[in-house]
N, C-alpha and C positions, 0 to 999 in steps of 0.2 A: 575820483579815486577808484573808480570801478575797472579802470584800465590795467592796477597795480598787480603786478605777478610774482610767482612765485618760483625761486632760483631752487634745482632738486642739487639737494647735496651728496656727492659721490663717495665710496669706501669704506668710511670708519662710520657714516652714522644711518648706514642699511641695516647693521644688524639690531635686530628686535632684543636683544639683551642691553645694548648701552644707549637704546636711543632714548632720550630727553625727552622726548614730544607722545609718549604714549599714549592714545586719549583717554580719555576718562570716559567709562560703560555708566550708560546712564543710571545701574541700579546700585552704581558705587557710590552715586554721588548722595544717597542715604545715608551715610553714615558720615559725610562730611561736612562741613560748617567754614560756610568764609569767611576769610583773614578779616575780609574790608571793617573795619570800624564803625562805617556808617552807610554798610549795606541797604539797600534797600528792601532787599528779602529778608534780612534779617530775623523777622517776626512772623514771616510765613514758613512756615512747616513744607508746605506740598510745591508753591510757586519757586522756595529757594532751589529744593532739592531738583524739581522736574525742568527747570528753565531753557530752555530753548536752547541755549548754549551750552559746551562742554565745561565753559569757562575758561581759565587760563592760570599755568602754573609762573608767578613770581619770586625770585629768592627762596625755593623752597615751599613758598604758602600757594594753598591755591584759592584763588578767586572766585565766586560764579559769574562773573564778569569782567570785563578788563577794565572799566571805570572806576569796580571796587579796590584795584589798586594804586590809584591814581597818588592820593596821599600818601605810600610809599614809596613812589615812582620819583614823586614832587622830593621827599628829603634826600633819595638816593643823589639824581641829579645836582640837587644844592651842596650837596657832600665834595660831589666829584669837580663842579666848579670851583669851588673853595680850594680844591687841591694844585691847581694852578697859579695861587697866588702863594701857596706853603710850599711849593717843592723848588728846591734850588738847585743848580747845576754840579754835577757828580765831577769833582777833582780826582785825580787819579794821581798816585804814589807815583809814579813816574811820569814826568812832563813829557809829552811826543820827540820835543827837541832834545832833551839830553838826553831821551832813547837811544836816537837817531845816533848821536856822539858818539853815546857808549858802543853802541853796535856798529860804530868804527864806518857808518854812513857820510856823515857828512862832520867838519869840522866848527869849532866854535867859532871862527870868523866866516864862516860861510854863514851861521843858524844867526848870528848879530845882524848879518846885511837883510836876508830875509824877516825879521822879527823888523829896520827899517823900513822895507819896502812895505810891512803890510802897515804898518801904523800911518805910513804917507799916505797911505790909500784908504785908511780906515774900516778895511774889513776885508773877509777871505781868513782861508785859516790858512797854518805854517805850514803843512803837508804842503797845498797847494801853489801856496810860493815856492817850494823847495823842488818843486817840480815844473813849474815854470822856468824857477834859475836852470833846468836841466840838469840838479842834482840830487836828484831824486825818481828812480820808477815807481810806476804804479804797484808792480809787483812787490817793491822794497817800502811801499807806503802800506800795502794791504797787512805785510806780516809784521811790522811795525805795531798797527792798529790793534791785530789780533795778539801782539805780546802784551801791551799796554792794557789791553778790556780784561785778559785773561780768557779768550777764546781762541778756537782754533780756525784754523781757514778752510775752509770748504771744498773738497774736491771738485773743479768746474763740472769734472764730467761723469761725477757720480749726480748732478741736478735732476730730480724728479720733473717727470713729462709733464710740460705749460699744460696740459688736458686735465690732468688730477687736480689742477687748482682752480679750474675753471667753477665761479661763483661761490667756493670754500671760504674766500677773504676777501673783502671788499678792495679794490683794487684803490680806489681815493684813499684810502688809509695806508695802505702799502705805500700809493706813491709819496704819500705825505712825509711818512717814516724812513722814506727812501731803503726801503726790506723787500727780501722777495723770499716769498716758502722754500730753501731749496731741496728740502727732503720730508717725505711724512713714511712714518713705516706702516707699515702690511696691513698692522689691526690700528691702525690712527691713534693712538695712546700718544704717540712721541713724536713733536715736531720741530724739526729746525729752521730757524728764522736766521737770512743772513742781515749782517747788514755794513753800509760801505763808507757812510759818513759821520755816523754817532750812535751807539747803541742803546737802545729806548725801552727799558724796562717795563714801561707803562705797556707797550705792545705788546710784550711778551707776555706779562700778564692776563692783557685781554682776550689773547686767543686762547690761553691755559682756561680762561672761565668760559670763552665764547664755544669750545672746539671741546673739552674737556679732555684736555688730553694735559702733557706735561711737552714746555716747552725749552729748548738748548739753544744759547743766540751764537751764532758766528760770522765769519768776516767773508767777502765775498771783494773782489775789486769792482770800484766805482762804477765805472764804464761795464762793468758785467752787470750789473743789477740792474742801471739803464737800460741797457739791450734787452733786459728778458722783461721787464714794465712794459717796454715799448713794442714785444710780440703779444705780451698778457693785452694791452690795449688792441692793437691790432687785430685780434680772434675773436670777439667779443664785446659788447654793446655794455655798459655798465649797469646794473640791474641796480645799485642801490641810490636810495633817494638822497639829498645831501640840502642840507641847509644852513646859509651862512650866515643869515642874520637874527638868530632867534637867539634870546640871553637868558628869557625869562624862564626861573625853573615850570612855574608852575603853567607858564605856557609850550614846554618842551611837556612836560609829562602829559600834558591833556593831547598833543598830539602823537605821543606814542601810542597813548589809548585807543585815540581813533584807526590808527594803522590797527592795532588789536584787532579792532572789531571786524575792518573792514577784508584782513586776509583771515580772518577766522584762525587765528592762532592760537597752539596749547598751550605754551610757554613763550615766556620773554625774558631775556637779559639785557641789563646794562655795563657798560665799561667805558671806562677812558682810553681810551689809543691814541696816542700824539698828541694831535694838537683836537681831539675828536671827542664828542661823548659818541659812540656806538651805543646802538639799540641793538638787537634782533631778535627777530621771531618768527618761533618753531610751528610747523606743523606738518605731521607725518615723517617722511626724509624730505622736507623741502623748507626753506628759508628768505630769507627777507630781509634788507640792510637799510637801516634810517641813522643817518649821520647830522651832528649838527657840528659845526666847525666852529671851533673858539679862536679870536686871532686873536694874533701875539698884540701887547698895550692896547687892547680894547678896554674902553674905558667908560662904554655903557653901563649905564647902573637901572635896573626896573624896579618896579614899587615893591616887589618881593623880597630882592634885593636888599632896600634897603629897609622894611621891615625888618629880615634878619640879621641887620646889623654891617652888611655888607660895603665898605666905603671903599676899599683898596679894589684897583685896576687890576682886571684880570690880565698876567704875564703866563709866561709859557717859556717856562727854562728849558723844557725838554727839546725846544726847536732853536735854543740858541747856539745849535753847532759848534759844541766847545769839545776841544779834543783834551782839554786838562786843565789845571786850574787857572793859570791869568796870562793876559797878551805878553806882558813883562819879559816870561821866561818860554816865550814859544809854544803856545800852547792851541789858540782858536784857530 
């Protein structure tokens, strides 16, 4: 791990008033007491305070170590796994296809043959049929989508420069989400997230806690967001680590730990994004992306697991690219 480097984050997080990662002056750490439960300095006075490390800020608490926050690392994590088998797929008041209708797009015997074609095929969504049958643009699917979410569509060519995003957001997550940042304002407070096949909550969330800023999701067409993935990959090497077959909480959290230690991090956060637990961590203006990817019907179970009682297969509603509530009435 001595290879492992450190991504310098641009714009909103140079300035010394909002940055997250301030360190800790060793004569502050007097007067503080860590979080961990079962610190190992805990009973020393001189070796807690003076320790060799700055330690590391979690949730708010700070640590004098990053192992001292492993047991909260460990329930955070179980938390957010769990949330994969509770979250269901978000139906929306108006089904895509009798959008389409009403907006005088496409007819009810045209949206019936397309709602056939996909069930003979057993998957695809109706947008995409209805754009195959050649009765439907990408343009006329994009403001569709954005009536339907209740977002707005994105000016193409007000997109903030591929440079500004460069190592901000982990690019495996974006592409997962199929999202691309396409605007951040001046002082980084406010960021918009497009996106062109399903809008994912859970992302927008985790850059609001990852980036601390507030985030606005909007629509972008398909093939645009492709294009600009595929220059974001293209300029750049992927800096963060990703792993797909870890389940176990308490062996996801003990390797978070270890990244701690080993990039000397102030702070660290966790979040769900897609189909993802995100980690990251801070130090100075510069950052660090540890991904563990949950697949969809994975049905591994570990001793932790089912310690806590865990029997149900982890699913992943947020990746089942449903544009509305059921195939029935044109909807995935």
């Amino acid at each position: 791990m001595s290879s492992i480097g450190l991504a310098f984050v641009p714009g909103a997080y140079d300035s010394g008033e909002r940055s997250p990662v301030r360190p800790i002056k060793w004569w502050e750490r007097f007067g503080m007491r860590c979080a961990g439960m079962n610190c190992p300095h805990s009973e020393r006075l001189w070796p807690s305070r003076l320790h060799s490390s700055s330690g590391v800020v979690y949730e708010g608490r700070w640590y004098c170590e990053a192992h001292c926050a492993k047991p909260a690392l460990e329930r955070h994590v179980q938390e957010l796994l769990s949330s994969f088998n509770r979250e269901k797929t978000r139906n929306y008041r108006l089904p895509l296809g009798l959008l389409l209708i009403n907006r005088g797009v496409i007819s009810h015997e045209q949206l019936r043959e397309a709602i056939r074609l996909q069930r003979e095929a057993g998957s695809g969504r109706i947008g995409s049929w209805l754009s195959q049958m050649g009765l439907l643009s990408e343009q006329q699917l994009t403001a569709s989508l954005a009536q339907q979410w209740g977002c707005p569509v994105f000016p193409a060519n007000n997109l903030s420069n591929l440079q500004i995003w460069h190592d901000l957001l982990p690019l495996t997550l974006l592409e997962s989400a199929r999202a691309f940042p396409a605007h951040i304002s001046g002082d980084g407070r406010v960021v918009h997230l497009a996106f062109g096949e399903r809008l994912d909550h859970t992302l927008l969330y985790a850059v609001e806690k990852m980036l601390d800023c507030r985030t606005f999701a909007c629509v972008l067409p398909e093939s645009t967001i492709s294009a600009l993935l595929d220059e974001m990959r293209g300029r750049s090497e992927k800096t963060e680590a990703c792993f797909d077959t870890m389940r176990d909480p308490r062996e996801m959290a003990g390797t978070v730990c270890n990244y701690a230690v080993e990039l000397q991090a102030n702070r660290l956060a966790v979040a769900r994004g897609t189909a993802h637990v995100w980690a990251r961590f801070y130090r100075k203006n510069a950052t660090r992306d540890l991904l563990f990817r949950i697949l969809p019907g994975d049905s591994t179970i570990t001793a932790s697991e089912k310690d806590s009682g865990w029997t149900k297969v982890f699913s992943i509603s947020a990746d089942s690219d449903k544009h509305g509530a059921t195939d029935a009435i044109g909807l995935s």
